[in-house]
TIGURO-314755 format. One record per residue: x, y, z of N, C-alpha, C, CB in turn. Coordinates in steps of 0.02 Angstrom, whole numbers, plus 50000, padded with zeros to 5 digits. Glycine has a CB too. Example, Ala and Ser with C-alpha at 12.3 -4.5 7.8 and 13.67 -1.06 7.14 Angstrom:
<recs>
506604971650390506154977550390506604983550390505654977650452/506424988850354506844994750357506455000250394507044997050286/
</recs>
This chain:
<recs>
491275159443941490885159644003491355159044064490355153944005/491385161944121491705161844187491535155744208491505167244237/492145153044221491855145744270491695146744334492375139844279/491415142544362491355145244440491945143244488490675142244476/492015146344527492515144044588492355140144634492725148644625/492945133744611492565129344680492825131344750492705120544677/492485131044781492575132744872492805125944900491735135344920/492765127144963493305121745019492475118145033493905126845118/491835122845013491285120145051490985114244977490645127845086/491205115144930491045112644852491365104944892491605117544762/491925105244911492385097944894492055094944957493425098044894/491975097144998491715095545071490975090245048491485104345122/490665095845034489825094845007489995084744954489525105444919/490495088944910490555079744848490905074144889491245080344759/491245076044946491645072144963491105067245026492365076744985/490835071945054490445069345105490865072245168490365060945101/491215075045151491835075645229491755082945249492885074245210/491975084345316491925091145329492115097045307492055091645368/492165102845328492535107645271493405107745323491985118345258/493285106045386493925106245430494355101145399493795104545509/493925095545393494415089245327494625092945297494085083545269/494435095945245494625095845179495205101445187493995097345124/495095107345242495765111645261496455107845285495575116345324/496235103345336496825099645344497145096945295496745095345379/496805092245249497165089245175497625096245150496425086845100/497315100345142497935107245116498455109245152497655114245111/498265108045233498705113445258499095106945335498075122845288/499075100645311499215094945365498835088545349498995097345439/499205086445259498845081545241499045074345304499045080445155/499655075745332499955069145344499345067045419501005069945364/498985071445439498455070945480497835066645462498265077145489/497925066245396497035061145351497515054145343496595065445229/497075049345349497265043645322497315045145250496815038245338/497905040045237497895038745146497535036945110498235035245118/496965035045117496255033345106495965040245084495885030145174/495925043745152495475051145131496005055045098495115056245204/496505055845101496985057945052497025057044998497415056845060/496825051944981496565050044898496015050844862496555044444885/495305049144924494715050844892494745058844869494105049144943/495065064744928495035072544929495405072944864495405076944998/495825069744837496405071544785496165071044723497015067244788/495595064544711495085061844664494705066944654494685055944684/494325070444697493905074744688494155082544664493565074544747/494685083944670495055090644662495155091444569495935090044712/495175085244574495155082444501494505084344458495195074344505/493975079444477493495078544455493055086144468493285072044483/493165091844496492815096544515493345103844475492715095744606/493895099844439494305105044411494475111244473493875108044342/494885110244514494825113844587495375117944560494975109244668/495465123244579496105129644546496315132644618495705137844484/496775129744652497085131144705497065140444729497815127844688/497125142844772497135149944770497815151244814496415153544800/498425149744779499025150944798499145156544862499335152844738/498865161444839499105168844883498735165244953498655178844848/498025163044949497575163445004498095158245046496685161044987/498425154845012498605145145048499145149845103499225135944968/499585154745061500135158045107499795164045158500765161645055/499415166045137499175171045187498655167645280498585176145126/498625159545245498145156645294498945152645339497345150045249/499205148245307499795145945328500395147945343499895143045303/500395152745325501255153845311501595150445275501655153245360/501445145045228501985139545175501975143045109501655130245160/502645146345080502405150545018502675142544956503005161045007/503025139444983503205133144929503655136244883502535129844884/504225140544910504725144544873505195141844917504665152844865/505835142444871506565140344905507085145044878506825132244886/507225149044917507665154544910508485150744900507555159844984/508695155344822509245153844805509705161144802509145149744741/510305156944839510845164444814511435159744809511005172744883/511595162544732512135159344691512735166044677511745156144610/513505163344666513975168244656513955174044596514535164544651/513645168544562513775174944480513505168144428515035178844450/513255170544377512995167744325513635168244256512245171744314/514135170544279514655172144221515135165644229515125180344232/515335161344285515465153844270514855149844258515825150544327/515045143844198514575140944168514295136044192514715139544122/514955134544281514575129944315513715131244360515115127944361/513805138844395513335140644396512495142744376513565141744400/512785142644299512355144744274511815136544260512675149444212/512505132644241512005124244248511635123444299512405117144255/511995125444349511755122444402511065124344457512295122344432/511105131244415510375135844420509995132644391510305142844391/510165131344323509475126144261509195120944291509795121544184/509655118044309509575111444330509135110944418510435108044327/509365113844451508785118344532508095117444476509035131744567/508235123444441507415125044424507175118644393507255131844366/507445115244377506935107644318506955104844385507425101144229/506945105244437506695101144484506105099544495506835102644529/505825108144493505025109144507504615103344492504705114844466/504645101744441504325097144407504265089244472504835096044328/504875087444484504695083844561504605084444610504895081244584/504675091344629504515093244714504095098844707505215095644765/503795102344650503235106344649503435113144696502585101944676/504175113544709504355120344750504675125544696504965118844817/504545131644688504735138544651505365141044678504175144444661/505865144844634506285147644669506275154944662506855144844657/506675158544705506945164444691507385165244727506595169244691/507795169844654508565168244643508755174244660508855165844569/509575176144692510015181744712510545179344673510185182944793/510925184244628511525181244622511985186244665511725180144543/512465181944695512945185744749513475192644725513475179444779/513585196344783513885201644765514835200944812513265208544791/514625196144855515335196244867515395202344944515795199144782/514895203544955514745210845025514245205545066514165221144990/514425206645115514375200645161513575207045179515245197945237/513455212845199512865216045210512595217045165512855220745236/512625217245097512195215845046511945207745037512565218344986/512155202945060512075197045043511265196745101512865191745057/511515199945162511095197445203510525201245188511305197345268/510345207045144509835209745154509515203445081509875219445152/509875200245049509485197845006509245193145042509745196244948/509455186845102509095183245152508655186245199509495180045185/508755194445208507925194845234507515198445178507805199745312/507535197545124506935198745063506895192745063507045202444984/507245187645057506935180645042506625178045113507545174945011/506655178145151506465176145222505495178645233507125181345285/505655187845205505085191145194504535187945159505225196445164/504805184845112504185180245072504135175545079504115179445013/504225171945159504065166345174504385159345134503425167145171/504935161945118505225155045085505385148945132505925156645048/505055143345113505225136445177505965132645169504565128945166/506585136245133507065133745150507805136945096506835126045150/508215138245109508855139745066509415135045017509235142345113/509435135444972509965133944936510665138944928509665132744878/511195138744961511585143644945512275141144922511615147944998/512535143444872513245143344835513595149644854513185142944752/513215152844851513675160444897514365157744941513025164944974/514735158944919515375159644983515295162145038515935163344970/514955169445035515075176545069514915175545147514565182845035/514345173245164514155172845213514385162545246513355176045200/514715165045319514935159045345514495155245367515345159645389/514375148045379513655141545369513555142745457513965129645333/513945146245491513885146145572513425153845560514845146345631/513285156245541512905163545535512215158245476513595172645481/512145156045439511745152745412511155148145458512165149345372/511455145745482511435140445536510875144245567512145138945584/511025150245587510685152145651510145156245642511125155345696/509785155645571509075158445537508675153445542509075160545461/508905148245563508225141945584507765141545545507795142845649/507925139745482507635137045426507985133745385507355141045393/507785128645362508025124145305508485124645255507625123145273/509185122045240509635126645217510325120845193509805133045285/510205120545117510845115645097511275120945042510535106745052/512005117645067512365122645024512625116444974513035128045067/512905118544914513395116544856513775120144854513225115844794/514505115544879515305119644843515215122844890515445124244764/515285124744948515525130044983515705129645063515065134644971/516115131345102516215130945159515195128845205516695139045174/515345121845243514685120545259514845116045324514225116845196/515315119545391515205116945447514625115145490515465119645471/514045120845453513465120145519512995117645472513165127745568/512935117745424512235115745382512525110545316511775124145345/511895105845301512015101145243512355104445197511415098445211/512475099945171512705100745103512705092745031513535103545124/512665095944981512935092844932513645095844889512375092144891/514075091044881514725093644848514915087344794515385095244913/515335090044748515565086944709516225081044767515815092944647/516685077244749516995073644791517665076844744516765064944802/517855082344746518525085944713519045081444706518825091844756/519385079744771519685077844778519975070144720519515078544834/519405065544727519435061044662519565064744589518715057344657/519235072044613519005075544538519855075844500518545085844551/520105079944539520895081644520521225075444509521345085744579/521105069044551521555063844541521565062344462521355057544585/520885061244443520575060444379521075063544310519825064644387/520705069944349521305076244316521895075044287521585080744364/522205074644335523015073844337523315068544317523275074344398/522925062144333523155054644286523035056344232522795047344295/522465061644183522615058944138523025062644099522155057044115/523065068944124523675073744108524325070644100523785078844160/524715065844127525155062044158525045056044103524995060844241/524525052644077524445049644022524325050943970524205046844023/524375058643964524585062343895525035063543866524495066743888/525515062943928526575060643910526695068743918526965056143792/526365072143974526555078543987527205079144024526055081744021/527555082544014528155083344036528075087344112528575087143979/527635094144132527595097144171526665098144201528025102344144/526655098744238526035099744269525735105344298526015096244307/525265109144280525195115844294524325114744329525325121344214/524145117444378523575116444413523575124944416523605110944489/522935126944383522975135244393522225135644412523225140844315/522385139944466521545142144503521665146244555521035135444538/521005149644585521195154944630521305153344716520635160044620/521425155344736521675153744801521095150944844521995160144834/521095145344854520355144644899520735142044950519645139244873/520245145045030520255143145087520065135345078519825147545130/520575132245132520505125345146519885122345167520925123845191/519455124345206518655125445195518405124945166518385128645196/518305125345100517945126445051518195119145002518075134545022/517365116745003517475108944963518145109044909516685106844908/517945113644868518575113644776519275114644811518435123244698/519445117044874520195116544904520535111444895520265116944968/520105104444892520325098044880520515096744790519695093144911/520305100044760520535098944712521545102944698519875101344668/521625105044706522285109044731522635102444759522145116144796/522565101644812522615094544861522755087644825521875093144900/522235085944763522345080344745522845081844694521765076644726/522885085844660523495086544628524095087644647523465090044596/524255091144700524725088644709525125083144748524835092044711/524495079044782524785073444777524775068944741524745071544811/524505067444676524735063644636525125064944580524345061044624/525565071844599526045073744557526725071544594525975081444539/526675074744674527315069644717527105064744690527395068544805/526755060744722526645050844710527065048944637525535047844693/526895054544588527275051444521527905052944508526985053344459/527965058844542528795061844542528855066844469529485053844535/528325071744459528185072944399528405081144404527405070444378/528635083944378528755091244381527925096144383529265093144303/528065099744426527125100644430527245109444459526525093144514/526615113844451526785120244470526015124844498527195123644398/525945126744534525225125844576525305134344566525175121344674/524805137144505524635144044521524005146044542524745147744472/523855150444584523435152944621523125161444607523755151644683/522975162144596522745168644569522135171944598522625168044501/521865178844581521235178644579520975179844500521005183644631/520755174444483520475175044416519925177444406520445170244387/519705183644435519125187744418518455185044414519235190444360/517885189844400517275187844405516965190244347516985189544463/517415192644294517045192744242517415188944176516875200044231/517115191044095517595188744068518305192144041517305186344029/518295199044040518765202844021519275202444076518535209444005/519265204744121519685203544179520015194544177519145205344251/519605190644177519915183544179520575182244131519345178344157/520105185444061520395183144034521225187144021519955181743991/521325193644047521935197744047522385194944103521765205544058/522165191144150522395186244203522585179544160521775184644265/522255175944138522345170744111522985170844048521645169044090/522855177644024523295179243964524215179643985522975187243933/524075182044052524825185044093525035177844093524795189744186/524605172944151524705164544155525115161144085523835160544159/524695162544028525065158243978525565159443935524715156143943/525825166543982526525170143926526965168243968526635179443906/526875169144043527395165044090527295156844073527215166744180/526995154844082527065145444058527385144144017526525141344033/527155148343945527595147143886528245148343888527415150243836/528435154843924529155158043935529355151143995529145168343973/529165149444012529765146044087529705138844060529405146644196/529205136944019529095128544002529475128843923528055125344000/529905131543898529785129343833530035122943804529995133743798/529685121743758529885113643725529665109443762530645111443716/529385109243803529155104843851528415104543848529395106843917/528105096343849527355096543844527115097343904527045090743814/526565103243912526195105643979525545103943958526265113844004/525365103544045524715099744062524485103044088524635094344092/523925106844065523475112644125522775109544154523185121044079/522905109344215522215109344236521975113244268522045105344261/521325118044224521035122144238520615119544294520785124644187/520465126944351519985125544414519165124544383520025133144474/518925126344316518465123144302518405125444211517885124944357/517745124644172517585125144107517815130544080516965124844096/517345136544131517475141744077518125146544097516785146444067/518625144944140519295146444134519685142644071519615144744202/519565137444079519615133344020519905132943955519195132844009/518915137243945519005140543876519285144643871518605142443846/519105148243900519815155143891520415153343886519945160243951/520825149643927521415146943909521645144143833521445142143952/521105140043830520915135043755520985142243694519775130343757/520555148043705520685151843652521235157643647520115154343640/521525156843696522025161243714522645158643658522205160643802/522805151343679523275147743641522885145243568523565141443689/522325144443555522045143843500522395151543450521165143343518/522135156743490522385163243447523125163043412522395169643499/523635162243475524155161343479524485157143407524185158743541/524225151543406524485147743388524075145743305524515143343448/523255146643317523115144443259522755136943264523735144743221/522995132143307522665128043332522825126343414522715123043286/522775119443452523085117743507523535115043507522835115343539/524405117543492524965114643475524925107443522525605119843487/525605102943497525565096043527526035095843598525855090043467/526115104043600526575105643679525985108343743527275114143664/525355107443715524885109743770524405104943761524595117143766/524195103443818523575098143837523055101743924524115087843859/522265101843901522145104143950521425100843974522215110943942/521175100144038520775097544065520435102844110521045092244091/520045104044087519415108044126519055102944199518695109344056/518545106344251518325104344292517545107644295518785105144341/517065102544290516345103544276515785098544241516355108944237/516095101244166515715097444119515055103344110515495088944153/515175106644145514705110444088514545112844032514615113344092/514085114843995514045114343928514575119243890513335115743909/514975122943904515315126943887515955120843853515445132443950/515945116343873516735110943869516615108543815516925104043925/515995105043792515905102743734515825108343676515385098543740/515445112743692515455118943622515975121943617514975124943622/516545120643652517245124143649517495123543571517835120243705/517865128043534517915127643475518395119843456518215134943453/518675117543515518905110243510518775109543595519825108643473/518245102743570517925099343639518415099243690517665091643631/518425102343748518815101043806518775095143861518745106243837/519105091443867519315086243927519005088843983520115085443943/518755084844040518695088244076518425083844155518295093044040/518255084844230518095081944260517245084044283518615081644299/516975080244235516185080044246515995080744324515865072644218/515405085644339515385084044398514685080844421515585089644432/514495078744378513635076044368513265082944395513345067544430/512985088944371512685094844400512045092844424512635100644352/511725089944355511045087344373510925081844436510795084044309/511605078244440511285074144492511515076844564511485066244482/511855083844555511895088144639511365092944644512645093344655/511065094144575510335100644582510005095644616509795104344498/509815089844620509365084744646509305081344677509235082244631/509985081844723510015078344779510005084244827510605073444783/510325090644802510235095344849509595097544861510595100244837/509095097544816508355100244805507895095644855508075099344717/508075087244843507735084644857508045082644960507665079844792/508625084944956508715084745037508285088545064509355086845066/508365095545034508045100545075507415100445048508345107445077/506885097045037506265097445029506195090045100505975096344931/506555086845103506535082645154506415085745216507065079145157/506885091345232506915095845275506335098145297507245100145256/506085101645244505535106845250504925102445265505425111745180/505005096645226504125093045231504125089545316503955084345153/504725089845331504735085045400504555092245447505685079945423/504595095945432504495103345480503595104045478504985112345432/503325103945418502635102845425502395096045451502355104045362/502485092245466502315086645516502015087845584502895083245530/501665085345619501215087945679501675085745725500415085045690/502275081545716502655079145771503815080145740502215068445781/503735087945718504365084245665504935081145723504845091545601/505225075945684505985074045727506375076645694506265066645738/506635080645740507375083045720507825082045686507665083045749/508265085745654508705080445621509655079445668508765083945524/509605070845651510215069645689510865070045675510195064945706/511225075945676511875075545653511815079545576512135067245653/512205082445553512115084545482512175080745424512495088945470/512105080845359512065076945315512695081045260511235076045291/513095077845239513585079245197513525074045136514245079145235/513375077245083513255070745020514105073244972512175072644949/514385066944952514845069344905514465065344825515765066644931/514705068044784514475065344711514955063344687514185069544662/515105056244637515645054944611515715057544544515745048844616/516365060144528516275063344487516475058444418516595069444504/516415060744363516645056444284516935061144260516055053444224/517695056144240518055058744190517935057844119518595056844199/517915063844075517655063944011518455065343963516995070744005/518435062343922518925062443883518825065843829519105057243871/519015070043797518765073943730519585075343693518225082843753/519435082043661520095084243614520725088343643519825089043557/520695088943682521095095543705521615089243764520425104143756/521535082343762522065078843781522055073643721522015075943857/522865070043739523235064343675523785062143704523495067643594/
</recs>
């Protein structure tokens, strides 16, 4: 049998309250006392009420979507860190839709006005491409992770500790030389600090250390013919000597990890390496990789839950502004596994 549809005039009628009440509770609850906010919420219940999504955005303008544009889904940090956005829903009841980036600064933007088009109430962006002073100036709600973020929030890992992490324990593996390999990042950009902390706590120790920079590609074939060049020069210029790689994150990592796995047959006792992430790629590595955790889940959720702060203070009948920007760092954990000794 068809159930019937309850109307705005159904909840009005059980509630005793007007039907203008019962619009406001939808569309400017913070206007009802918490009182009638509870009785209306009781009844939505008790009347089995089935929201009419499309109508809520076509009357308001609030679609309760949060537009995401991420670099690429082919690092494994990304791809966590997408999972982990979406299991948010579950506490902030906001939907996403996702861009993954192309690296074309006019392709990026036409994906912020398709997302803009559908009324999304605020941005998450990992994208590099586009600078946070051009972000900034779409006047909507907008936290980045990992990425250059002068004009708008952010959440970031705290790198800088990350590498220290790193590198002590590389250094307490009785490595002879120190190798920090990753691609060239602008000083801007949060992970620059990881570069940074290594090498100062390779001066501080007085430790032989060697900072390559590359562009290690965006896929896996390409990385890994980059990565492959990296470990024939290391091997050729380090030999006999125990090296310490610290990869710029997991799934460079692995590749490294199976490069010399091939090579060798296992992870000889002249290589030791430490990944940066902790994403799930480190532990399923064919030998668990070391690595600097960056808690993902607890930056999907602080970033989710800033910018829902954002957005809900914008529906307010009086919002205050916000004072000054908000920069969150996360501390990161060092994980110890197989691939150091």
């Amino acid at each position: 049998m068809n159930k019937k549809k309850v109307t705005f005039n159904d909840i009005a009628k059980y509630t005793n309250f007007s039907k203008t009440t019962i619009s406001r509770y939808f569309n400017n609850p913070d206007s009802l006392t918490l009182k009638n906010q509870e009785i209306i919420a009781q009844a939505l219940i008790d009347l089995d009420y089935q929201e009419n999504k499309l109508a809520k955005v076509l009357a308001n303008g609030k679609s309760e979507f949060i537009g995401v544009i991420i670099p690429n889904l082919y690092l494994h940090y990304y791809a966590e860190i997408l999972n982990q956005l979406l299991n948010t829903y579950e506490k902030f009841g906001y939907k996403f839709l996702v861009f993954t980036g192309t690296g074309h600064e006019e392709t990026e933007r036409r994906y912020i006005q398709e997302l803009l088009a559908y009324k999304i109430e605020g941005m998450i962006i990992l994208s590099h491409t586009i600078p946070s002073s051009e972000l900034a100036s779409y006047n909507i709600p907008i936290v980045a992770i990992e990425r250059e973020d002068q004009y708008i929030n952010s959440v970031n890992t705290d790198n800088y500790m990350g590498a220290v992490q790193a590198t002590s324990l590389l250094i307490k593996s009785r490595c002879q030389v120190l190798l920090h390999i990753n691609s060239d990042v602008p000083e801007e950009v949060p992970s620059y600090k990881r570069i940074l902390g290594f090498k100062d706590i390779c001066k501080e120790q007085d430790i032989l250390h060697e900072i390559i920079l590359k562009d290690l590609g965006s896929s896996y074939d390409k990385s890994r013919k980059i990565l492959l060049e990296i470990f024939n020069y290391i091997k050729d210029k380090y030999p006999g000597q125990k090296k310490g790689l610290f990869m710029a994150n997991d799934t460079h990592a692995n590749i490294m990890l199976n490069i010399i796995f091939n090579e060798y047959g296992t992870l000889p006792d002249d290589f030791c390496i430490v990944g940066f992430d902790d994403s799930p790629i480190a532990s399923e590595a064919v030998i668990p990789i070391s690595t600097v955790g960056q808690q993902i889940d607890k930056i999907a959720y602080e970033a989710a839950e800033l910018l829902v702060k954002q957005m809900d203070e914008r529906k307010k009948r009086r919002p205050e502004p916000q004072k000054g920007l908000i920069h969150k760092n996360i501390t990161p954990v060092l994980i110890r596994r197989q691939t150091t000794f």
